[in-house]
VOGU-3710 file (C-alpha; in Angstrom, 3 decimals, decimal comma):
1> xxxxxxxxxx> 5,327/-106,595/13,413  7,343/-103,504/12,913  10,402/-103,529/10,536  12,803/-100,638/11,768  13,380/-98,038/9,221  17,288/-98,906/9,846  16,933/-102,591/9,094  14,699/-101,665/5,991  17,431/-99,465/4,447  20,214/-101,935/5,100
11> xxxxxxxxxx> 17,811/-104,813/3,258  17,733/-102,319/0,231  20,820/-101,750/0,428  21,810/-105,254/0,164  19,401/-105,831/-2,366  20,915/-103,077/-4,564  24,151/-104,202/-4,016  23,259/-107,798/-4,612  21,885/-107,221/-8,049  24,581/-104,803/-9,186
21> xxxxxxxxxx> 26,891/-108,130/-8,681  24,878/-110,175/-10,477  24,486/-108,019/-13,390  27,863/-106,954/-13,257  29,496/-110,333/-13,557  27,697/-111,544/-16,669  29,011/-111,184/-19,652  27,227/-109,481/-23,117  26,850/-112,662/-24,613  24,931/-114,088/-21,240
31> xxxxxxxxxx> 22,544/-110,784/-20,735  21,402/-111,222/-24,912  20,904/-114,970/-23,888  18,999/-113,817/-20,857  16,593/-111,365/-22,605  13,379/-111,826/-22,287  11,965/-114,212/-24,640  7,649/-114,821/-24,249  8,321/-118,024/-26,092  10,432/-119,087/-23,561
41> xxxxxxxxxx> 9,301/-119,986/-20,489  11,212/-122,488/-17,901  10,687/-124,092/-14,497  12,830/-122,672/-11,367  14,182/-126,568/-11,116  17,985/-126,787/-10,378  19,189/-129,548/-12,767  22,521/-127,717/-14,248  23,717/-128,465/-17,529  26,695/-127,953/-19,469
51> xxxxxxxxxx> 26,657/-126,481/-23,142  29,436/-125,896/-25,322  29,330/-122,106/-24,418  31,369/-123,407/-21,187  28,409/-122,177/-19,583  26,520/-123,865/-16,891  22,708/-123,348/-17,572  20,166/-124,147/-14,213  18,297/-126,844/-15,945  17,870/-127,974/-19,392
61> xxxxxxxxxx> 15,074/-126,078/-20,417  16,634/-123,045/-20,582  19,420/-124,370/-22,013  17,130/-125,257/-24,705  15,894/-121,398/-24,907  19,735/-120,581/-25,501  20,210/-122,821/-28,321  17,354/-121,439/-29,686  18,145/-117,822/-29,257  21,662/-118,536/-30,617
71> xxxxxxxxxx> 20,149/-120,820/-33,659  17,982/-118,114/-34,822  20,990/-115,672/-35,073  22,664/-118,376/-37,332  25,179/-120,075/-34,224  24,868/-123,463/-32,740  25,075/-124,665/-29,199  25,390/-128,006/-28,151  25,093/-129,653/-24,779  28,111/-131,239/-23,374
81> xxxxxxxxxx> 27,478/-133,046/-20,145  24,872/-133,169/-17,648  26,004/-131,174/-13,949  28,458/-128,172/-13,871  30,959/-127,204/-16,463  34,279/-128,221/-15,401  36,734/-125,559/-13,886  33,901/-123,470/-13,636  34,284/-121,750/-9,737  31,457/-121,938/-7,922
91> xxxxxxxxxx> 30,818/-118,319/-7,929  30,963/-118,067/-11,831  28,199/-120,502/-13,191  25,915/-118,468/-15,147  21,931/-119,359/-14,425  20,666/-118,445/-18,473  16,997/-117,002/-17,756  13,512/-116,330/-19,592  12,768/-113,847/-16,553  15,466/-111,700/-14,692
101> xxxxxxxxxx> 13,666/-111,039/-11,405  11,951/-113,930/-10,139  13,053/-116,194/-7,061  14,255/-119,227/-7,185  15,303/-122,371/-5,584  15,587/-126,205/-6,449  12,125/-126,942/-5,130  8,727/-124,912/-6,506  8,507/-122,336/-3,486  5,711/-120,054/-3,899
111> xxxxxxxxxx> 6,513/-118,346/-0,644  9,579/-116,591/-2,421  7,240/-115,156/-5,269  6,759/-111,823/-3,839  10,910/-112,316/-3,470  12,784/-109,796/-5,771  15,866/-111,496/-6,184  18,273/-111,746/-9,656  18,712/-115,107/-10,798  22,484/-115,270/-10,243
121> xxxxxxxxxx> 24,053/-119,032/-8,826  25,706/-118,765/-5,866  23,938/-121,940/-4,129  23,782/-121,866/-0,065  22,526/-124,867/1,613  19,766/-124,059/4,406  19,413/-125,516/7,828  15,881/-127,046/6,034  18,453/-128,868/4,101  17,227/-126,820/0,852
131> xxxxxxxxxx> 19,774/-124,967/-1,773  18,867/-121,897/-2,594  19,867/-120,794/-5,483  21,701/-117,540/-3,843  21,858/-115,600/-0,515  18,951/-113,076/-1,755  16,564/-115,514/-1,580  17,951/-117,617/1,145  17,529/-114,168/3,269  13,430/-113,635/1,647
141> xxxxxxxxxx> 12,812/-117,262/2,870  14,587/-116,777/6,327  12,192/-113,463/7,427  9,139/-115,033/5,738  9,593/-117,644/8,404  11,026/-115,388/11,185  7,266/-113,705/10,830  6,012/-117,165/12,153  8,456/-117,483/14,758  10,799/-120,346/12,961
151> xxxxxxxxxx> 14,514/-120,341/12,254  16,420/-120,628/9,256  20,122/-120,679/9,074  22,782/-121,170/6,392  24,635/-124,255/7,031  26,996/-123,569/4,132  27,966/-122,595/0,646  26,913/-124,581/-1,882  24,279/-127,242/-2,391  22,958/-129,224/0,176
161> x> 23,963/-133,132/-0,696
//
């Protein structure tokens, strides 16, 4: 199947444009959290997490690589609550990370490993009544079924109940 040159450069484009956003909206103290840490490595599972950062972190794990990170430079972090920090808008919860470029959603998905998509947490709930963790990788999972003739649609922002 032939991908128009057209269609290709508006996919980059929306790539690019996606990860400037997601870079561009977390903070300094997130990206030295986020850094790349060998030591530190976490499943893609969506279980979020509070922490006394007011951060939201994706699943405990890597809220556990935080602490860490933050313990060894001589600060503390504590969890505070299982689910989302409170007041925290939707668009705003920060998804810590071991690895900044790999896809993700709340299920293992190995179709989305060739994916390059940030990490950032904008949930959308799929017509396969999935979340994905944002619309980058909502969009890699839609044309790696459109290739096999199936349909996937956003039914709406945020996680699927």
């Amino acid at each position: 199947m032939k991908i128009s040159m057209k269609f290709s450069i508006s996919l980059l484009l929306l790539l690019c444009c996606s990860l400037y956003q997601a870079y561009a909206s977390i903070g300094a103290e997130a990206a030295a959290i986020n850094a790349i840490d060998v030591d530190c490595i976490c499943g893609r599972d969506y279980s979020p997490v509070c922490a006394s950062d007011s951060l939201t972190y994706s699943n405990r794990c890597l809220y556990e690589c935080a602490r860490k990170k933050l313990q060894a430079k001589g600060r503390s972090l504590e969890l505070v609550r299982s689910g989302a920090c409170a007041g925290e808008s939707l668009g705003r919860k920060h998804a810590a990370v071991a690895e900044p470029l790999v896809a993700a959603v709340a299920e293992e998905d190995t179709d989305l490993d060739s994916c390059v998509c940030d990490r950032s947490l904008k949930p959308v709930c799929g017509s396969d009544s999935r979340t994905y963790n944002n619309a980058c990788l909502f969009e890699c999972k839609r044309s790696i079924l459109a290739r096999s003739g199936k349909v996937l649609s956003i039914l709406r922002q945020g996680a699927c109940n």
